[in-house]
MARBA-3410 file (N, C-alpha, C, O; in Angstrom, 1 decimal):
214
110.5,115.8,126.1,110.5,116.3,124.7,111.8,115.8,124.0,111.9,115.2,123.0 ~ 112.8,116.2,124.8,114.4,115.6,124.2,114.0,113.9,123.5,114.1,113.5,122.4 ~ 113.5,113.3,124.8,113.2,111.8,124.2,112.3,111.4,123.1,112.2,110.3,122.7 ~ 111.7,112.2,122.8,110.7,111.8,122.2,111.4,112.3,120.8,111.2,111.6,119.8 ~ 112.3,113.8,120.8,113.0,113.8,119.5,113.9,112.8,119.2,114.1,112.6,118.0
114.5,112.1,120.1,115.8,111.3,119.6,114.7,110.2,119.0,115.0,109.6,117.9 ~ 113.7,110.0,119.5,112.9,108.6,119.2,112.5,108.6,117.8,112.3,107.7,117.0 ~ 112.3,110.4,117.8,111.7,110.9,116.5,112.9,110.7,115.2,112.6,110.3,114.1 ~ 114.1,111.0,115.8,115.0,111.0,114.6,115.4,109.5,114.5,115.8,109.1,113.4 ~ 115.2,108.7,115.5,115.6,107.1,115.5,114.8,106.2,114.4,115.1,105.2,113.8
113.6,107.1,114.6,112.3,106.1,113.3,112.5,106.7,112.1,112.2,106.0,111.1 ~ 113.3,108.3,111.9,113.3,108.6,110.5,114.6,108.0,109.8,114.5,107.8,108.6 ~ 115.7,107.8,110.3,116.6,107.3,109.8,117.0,105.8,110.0,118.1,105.3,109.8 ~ 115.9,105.2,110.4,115.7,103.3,110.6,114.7,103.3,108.9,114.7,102.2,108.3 ~ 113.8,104.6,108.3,112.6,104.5,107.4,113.6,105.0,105.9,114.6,105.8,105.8
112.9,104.4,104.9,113.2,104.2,103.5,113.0,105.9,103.4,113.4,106.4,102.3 ~ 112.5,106.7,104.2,112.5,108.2,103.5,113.3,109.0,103.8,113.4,109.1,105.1 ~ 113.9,109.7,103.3,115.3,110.9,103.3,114.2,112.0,103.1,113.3,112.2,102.2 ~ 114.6,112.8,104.5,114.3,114.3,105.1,115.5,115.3,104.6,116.6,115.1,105.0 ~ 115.2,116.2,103.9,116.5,117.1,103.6,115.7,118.5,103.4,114.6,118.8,103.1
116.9,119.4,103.7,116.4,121.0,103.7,117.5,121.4,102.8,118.6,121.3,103.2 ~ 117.3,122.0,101.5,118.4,122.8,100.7,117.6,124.7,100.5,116.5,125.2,100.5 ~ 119.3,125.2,100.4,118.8,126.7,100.3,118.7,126.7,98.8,119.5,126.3,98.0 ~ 117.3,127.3,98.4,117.2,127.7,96.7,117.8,128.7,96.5,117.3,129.9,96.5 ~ 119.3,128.3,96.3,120.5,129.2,95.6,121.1,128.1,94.8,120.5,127.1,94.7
122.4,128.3,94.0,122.8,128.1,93.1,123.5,126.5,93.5,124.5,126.3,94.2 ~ 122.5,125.2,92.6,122.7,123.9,93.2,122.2,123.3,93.8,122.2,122.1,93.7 ~ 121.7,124.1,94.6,120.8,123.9,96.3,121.7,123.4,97.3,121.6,122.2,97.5 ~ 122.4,123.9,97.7,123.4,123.3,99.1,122.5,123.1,99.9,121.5,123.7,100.1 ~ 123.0,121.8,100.8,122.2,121.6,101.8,122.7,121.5,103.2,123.6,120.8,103.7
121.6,122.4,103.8,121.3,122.2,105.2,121.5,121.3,106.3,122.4,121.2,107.1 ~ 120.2,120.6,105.9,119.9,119.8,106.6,119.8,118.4,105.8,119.1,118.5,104.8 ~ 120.4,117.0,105.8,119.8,115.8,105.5,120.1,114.5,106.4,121.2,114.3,106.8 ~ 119.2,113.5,106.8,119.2,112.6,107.5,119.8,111.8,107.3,120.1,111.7,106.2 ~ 120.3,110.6,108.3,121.0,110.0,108.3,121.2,108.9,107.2,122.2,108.5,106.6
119.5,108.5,107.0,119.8,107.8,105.9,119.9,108.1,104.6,119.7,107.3,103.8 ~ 120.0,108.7,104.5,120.8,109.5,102.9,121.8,108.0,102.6,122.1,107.6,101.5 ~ 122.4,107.5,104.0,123.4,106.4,103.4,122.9,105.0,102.8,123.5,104.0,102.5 ~ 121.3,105.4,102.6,120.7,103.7,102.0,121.1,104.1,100.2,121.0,103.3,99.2 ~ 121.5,105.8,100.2,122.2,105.9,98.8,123.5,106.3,98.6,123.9,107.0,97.7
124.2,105.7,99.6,125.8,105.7,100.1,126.7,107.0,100.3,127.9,107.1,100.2 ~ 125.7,108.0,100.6,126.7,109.1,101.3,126.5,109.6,102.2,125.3,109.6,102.3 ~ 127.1,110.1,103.2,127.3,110.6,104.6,126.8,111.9,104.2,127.0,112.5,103.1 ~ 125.9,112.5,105.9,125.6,114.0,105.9,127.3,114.7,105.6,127.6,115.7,104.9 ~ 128.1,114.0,106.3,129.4,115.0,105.9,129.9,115.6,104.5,130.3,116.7,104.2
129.5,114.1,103.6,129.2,114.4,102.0,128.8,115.9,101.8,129.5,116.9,101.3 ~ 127.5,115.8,102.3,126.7,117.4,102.3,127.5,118.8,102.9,128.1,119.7,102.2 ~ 127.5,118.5,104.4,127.6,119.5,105.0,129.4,120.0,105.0,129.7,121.2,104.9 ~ 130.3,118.9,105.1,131.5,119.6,104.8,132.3,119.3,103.5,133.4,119.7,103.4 ~ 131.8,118.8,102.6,132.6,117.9,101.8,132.0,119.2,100.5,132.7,120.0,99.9
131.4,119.2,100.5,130.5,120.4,99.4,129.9,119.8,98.1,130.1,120.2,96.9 ~ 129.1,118.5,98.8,128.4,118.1,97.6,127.3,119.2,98.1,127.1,119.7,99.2 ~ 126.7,119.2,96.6,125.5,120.2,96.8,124.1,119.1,96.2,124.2,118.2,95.3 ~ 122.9,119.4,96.7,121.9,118.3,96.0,121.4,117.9,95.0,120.7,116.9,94.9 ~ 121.9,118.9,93.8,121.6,119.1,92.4,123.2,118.4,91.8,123.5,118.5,90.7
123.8,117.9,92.7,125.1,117.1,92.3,124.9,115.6,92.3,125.4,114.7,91.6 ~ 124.0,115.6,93.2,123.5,113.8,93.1,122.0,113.7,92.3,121.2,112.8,92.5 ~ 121.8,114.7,91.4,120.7,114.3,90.4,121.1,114.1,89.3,121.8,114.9,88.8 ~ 120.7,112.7,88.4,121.3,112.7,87.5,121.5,113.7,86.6,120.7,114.6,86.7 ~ 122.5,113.8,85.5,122.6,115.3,84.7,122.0,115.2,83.9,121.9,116.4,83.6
121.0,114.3,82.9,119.6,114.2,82.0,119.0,114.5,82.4,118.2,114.9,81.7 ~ 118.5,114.6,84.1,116.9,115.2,84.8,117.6,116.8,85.5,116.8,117.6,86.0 ~ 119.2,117.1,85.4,119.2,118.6,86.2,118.1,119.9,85.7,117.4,120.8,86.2 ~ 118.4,119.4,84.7,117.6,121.0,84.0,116.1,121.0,83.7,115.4,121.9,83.3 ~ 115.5,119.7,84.0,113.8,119.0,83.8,113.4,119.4,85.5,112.5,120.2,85.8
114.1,118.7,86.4,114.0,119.4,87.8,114.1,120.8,88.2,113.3,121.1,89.1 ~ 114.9,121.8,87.6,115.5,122.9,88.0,114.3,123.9,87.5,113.8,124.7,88.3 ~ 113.8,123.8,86.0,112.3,124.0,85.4,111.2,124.0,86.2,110.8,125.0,86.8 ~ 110.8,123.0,86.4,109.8,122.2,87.1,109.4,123.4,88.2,108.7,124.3,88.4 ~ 110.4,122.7,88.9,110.7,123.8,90.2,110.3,125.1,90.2,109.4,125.6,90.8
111.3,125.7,89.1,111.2,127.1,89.4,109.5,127.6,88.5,109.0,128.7,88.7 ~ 109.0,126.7,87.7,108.0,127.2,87.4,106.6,126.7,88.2,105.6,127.1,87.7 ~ 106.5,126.0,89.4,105.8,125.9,89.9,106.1,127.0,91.1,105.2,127.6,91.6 ~ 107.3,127.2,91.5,107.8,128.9,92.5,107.3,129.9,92.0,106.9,130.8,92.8 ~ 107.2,130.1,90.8,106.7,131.3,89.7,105.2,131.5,90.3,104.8,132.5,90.9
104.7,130.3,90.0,103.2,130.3,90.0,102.4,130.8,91.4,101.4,131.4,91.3 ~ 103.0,130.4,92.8,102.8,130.7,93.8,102.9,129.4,94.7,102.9,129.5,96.0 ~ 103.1,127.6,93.9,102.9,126.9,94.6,103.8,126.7,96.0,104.9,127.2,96.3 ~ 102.6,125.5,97.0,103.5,125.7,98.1,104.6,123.7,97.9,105.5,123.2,98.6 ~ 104.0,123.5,97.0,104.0,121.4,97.0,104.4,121.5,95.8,104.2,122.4,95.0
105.1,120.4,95.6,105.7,119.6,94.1,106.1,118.7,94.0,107.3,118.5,94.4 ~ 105.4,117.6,93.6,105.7,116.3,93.8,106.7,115.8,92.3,106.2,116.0,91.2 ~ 108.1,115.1,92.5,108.7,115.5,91.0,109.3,113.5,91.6,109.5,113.0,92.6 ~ 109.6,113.2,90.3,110.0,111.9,90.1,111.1,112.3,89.1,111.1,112.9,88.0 ~ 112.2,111.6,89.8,113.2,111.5,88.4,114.5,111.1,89.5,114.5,111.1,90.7
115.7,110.8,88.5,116.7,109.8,88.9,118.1,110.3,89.7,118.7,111.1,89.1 ~ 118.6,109.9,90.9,119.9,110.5,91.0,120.9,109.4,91.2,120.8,108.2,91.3 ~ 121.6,109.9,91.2,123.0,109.1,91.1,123.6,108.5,93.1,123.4,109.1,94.2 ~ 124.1,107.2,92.8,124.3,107.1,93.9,125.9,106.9,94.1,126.6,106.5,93.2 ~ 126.7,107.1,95.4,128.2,107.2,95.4,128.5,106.2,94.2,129.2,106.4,93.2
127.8,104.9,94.5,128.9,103.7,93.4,128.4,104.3,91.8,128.5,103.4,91.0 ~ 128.1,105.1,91.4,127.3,106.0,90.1,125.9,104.4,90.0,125.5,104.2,88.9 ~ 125.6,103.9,90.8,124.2,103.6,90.5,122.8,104.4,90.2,122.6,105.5,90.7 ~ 121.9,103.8,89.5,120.8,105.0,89.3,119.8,104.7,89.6,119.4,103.7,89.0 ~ 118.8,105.4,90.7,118.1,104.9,91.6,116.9,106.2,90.9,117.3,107.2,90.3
115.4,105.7,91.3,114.2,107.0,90.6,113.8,107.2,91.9,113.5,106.3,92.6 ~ 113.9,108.2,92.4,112.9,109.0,93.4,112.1,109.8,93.4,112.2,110.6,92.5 ~ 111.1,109.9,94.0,110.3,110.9,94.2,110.1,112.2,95.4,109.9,111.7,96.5 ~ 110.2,113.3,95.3,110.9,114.3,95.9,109.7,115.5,96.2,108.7,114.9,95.8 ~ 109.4,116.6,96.6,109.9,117.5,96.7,108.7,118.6,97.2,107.6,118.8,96.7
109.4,119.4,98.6,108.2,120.5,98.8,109.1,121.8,98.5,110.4,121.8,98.4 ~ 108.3,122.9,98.3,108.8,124.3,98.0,108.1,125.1,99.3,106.9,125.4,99.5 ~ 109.7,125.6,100.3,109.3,126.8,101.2,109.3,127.7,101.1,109.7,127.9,99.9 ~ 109.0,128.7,101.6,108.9,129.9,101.3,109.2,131.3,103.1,109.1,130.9,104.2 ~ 109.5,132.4,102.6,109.9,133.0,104.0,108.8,133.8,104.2,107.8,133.8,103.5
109.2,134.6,105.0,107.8,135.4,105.7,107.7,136.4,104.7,107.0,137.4,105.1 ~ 108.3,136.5,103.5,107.6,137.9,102.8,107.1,136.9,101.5,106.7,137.6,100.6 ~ 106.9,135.5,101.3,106.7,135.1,100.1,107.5,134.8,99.4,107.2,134.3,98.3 ~ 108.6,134.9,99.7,110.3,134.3,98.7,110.3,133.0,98.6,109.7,132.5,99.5 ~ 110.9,132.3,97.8,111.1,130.6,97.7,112.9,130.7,98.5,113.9,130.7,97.7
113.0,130.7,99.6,114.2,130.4,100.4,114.6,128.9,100.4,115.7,128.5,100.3 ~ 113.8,128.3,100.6,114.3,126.9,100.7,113.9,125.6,99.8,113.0,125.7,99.0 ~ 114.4,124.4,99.9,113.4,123.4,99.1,113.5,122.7,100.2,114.7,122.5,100.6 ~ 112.8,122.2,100.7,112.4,121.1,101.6,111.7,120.0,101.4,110.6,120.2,101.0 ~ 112.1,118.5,101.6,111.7,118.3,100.7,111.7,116.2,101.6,112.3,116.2,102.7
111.4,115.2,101.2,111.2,114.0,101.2,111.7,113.0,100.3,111.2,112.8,99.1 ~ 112.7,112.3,100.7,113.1,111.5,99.2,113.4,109.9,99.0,114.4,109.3,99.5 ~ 112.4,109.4,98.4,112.0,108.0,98.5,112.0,107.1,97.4,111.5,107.1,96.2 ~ 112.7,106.4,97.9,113.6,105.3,96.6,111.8,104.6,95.8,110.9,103.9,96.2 ~ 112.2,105.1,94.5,110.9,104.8,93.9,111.1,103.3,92.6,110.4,102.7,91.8
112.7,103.1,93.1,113.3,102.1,91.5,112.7,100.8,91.5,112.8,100.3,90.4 ~ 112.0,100.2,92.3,111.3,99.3,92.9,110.4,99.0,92.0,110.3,97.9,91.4 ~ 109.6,100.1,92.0,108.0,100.4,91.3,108.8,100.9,89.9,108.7,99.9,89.2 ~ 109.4,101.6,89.3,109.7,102.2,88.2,109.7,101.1,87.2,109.1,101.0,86.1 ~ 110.8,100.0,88.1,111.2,98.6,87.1,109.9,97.8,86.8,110.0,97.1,85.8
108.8,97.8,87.5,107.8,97.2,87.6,107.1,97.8,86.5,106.8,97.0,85.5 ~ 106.7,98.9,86.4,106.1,100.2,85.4,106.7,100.0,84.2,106.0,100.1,83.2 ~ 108.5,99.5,84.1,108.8,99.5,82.6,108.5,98.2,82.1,108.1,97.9,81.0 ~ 108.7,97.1,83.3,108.4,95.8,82.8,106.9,96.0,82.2,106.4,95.8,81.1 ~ 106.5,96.3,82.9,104.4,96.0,82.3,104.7,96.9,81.0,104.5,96.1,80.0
105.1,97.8,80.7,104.8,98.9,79.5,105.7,98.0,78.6,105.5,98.0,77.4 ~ 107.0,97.2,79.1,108.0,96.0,77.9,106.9,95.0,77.5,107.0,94.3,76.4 ~ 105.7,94.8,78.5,105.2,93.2,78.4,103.8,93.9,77.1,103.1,93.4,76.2 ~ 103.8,94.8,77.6,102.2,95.1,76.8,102.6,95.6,75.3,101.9,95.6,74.4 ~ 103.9,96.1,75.3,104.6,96.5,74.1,104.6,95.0,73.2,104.0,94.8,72.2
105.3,94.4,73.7,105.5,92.8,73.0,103.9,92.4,72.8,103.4,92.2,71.7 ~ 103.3,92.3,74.0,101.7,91.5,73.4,101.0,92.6,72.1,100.1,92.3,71.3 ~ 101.5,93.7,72.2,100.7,94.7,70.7,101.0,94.4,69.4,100.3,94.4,68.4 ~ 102.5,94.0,69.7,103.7,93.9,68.6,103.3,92.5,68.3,103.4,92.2,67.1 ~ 102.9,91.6,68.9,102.5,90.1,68.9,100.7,89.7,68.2,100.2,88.7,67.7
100.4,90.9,68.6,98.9,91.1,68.5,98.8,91.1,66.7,98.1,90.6,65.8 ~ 99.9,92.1,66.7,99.8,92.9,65.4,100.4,91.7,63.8,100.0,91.5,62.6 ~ 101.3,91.3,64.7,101.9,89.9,63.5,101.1,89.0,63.2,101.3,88.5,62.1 ~ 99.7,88.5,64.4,99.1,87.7,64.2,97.8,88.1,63.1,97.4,87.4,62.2 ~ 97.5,89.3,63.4,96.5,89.9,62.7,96.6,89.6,61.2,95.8,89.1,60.4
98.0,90.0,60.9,98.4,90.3,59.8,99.1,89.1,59.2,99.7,89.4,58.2 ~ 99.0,87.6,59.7,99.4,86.7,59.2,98.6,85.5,59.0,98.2,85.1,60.1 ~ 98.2,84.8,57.9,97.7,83.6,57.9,97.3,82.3,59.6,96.6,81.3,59.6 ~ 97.9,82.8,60.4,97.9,81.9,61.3,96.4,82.5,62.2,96.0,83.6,62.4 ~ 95.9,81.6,62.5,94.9,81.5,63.8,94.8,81.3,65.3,94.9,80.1,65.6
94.7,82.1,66.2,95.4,81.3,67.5,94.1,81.4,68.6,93.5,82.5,68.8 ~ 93.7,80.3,69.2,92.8,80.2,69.8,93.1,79.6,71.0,94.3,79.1,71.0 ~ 92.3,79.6,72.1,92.6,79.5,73.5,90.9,78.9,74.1,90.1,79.7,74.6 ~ 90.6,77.2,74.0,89.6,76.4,74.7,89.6,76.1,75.6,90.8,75.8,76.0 ~ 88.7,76.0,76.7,88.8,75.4,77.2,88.1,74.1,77.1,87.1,74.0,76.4
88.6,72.9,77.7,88.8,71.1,77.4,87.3,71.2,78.0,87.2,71.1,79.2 ~ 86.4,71.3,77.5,85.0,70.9,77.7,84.2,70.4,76.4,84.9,70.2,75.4 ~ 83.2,70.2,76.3,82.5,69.2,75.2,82.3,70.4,74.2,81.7,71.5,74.5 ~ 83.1,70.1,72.8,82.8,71.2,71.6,84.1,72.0,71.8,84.5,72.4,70.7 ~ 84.9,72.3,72.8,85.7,72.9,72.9,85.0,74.5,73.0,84.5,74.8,72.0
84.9,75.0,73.7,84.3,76.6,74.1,86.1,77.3,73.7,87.2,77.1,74.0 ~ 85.4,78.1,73.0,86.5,79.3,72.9,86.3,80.3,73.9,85.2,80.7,74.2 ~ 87.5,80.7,74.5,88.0,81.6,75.5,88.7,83.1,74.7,88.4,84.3,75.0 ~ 89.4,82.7,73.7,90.3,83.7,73.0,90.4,83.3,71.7,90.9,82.2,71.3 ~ 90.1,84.3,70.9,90.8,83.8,69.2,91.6,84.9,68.9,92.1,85.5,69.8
92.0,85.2,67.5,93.1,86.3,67.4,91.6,86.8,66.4,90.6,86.2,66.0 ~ 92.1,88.4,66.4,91.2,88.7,65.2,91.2,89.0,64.1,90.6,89.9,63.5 ~ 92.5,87.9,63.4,92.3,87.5,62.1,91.5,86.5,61.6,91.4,85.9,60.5 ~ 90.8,86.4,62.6,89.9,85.4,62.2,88.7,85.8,61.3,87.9,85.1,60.6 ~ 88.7,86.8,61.3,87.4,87.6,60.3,87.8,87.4,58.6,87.1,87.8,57.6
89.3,86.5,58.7,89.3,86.0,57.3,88.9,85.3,57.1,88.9,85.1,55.8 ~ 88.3,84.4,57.8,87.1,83.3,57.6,85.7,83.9,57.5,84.6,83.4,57.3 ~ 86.0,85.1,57.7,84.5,85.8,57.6,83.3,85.2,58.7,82.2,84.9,58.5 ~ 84.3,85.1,60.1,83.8,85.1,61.5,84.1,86.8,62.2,84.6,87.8,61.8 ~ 83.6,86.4,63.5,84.1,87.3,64.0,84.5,87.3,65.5,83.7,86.6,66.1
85.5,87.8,66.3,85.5,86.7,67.2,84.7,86.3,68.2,84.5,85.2,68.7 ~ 84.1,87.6,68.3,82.6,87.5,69.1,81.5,86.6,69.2,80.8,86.4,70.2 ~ 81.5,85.8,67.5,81.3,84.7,67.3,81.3,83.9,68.2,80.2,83.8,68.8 ~ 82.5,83.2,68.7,83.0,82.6,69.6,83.4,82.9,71.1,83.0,82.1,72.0 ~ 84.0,83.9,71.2,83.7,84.4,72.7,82.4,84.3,73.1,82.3,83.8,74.3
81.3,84.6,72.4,79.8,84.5,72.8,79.2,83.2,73.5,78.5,83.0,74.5 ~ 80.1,82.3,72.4,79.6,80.5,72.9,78.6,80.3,71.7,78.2,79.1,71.5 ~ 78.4,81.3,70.9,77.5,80.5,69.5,78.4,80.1,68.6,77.6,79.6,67.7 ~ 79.4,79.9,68.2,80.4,78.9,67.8,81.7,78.8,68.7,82.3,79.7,69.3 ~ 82.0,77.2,68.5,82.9,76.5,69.3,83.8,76.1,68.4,83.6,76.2,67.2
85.0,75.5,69.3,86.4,75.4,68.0,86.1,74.2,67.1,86.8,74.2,66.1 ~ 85.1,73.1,67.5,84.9,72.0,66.4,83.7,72.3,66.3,83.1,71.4,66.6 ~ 83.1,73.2,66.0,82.2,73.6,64.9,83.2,73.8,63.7,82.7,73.7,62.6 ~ 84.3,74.1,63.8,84.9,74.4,62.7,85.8,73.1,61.8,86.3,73.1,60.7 ~ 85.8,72.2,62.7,86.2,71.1,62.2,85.3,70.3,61.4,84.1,70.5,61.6
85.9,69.2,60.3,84.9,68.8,59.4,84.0,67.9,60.3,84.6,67.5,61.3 ~ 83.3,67.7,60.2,82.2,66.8,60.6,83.0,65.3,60.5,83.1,64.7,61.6 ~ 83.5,64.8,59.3,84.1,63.6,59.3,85.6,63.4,59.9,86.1,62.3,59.9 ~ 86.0,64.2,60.2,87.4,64.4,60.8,87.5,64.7,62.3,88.6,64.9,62.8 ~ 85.5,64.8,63.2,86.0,65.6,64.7,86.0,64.2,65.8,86.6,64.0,66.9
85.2,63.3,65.2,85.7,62.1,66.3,87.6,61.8,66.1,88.4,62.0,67.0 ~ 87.9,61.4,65.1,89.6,61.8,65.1,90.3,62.4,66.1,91.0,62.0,67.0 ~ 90.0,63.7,65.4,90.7,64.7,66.0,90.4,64.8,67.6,91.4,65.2,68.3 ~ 89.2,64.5,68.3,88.8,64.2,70.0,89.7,63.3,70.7,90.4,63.5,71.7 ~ 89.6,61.8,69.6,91.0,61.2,70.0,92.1,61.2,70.4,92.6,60.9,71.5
92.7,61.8,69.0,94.4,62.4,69.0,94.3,62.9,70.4,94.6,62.3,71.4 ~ 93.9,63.9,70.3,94.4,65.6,71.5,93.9,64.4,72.8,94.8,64.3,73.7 ~ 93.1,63.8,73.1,92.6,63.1,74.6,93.6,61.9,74.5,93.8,61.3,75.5 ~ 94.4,61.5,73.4,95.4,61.0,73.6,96.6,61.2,74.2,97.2,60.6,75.1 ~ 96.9,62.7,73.3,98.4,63.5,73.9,98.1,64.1,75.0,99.0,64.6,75.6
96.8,64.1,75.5,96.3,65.3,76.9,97.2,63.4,77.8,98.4,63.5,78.1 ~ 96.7,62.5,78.0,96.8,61.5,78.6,98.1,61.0,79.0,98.4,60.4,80.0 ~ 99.0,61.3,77.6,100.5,60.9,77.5,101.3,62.3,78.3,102.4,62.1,78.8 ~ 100.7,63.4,78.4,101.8,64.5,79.1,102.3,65.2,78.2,103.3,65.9,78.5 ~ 101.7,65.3,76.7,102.3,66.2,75.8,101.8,67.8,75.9,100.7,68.0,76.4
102.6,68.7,75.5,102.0,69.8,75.9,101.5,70.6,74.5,100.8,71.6,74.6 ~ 102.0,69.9,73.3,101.2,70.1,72.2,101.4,69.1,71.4,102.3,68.3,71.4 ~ 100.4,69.3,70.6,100.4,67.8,69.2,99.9,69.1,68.1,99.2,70.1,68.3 ~ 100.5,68.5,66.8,100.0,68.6,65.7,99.1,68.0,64.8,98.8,68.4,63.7
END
């Protein structure tokens, strides 16, 4: 049994997840926390003799959104609380975790928070980038709508098949569906006397390595 705990504590502090037990008193002092607490640069000593308390390494914009949370899911009777939000690390880096169970003692009291804590900044940056990138394509979406310009997207096959138009195109009194459909192509819209030309040019610059022509 001994071996099999050291083995047990050897896989949890080699793993990205911090194991911690705080008393639900004022701050939450803690208990118990694993070794790797130091993949966010402080030693259990931090904790246990130094008198950081756990609500010290949460950022101070999420102390009182956490502290809420918490106590109003305690209120309620829950035994689980899954809470995301940011703490601070020794060099004041700011890392997003995701956190947290709620214990309770043999008469029903919330004695402790026990709890899991796993570096989430990974995924967060990824979450803001997509929410930065879809922000810009709305904001991009929206200029185009709203401006004289037309932007279409063929593919290089006979007629040019449209893939994508913008949908200002309905100031031509199309629509884009028009084209997405395949019942109009991008030189259906060219004049009749101007599309052998125009096939030329572009199979010209496609040939030279240009990446656009006018």
């Amino acid at each position: 049994m001994k071996k099999f705990d050291i083995n047990l504590e050897s896989l949890i502090n080699s793993s990205p997840v911090v194991i911690f037990l705080c008393r639900a008193t004022e701050n939450w002092p803690v208990e118990l926390i694993t070794e790797n607490i130091r993949n966010f640069g402080y030693e259990i000593e931090d904790f246990t003799l130094r008198g950081v308390r756990y609500l010290d390494i949460v950022h101070p914009e999420d102390r009182e959104k956490v502290k809420e949370e918490i106590t109003r899911c305690s209120e309620k009777g829950c035994a689980e609380l899954t809470q995301e939000y940011r703490i601070l690390t020794v060099s004041g880096e700011v890392r997003w975790v995701e956190v947290n169970l709620i214990r309770r003692d043999e008469d029903g009291n919330v004695s402790h928070y026990q709890g899991t804590l796993c570096d989430a900044t990974q995924r967060k940056k990824a979450e803001e980038s997509v929410r930065k990138a879809l922000k810009k394509k709305n904001e991009l979406k929206n200029i185009i709508k709203s401006s004289p310009v037309f932007v279409f997207l063929c593919k290089p096959e006979e007629g040019w098949p449209v893939e994508f138009v913008s949908e200002n195109i309905t100031k031509l009194e199309y629509t884009p569906e028009d084209f997405t459909s395949g019942k109009i192509k991008f030189e259906d819209l060219i004049h009749p006397e101007d599309r052998k030309r125009i096939r030329s040019e572009v199979a010209r610059f496609s040939r030279e390595g240009y990446e656009e022509c006018t």
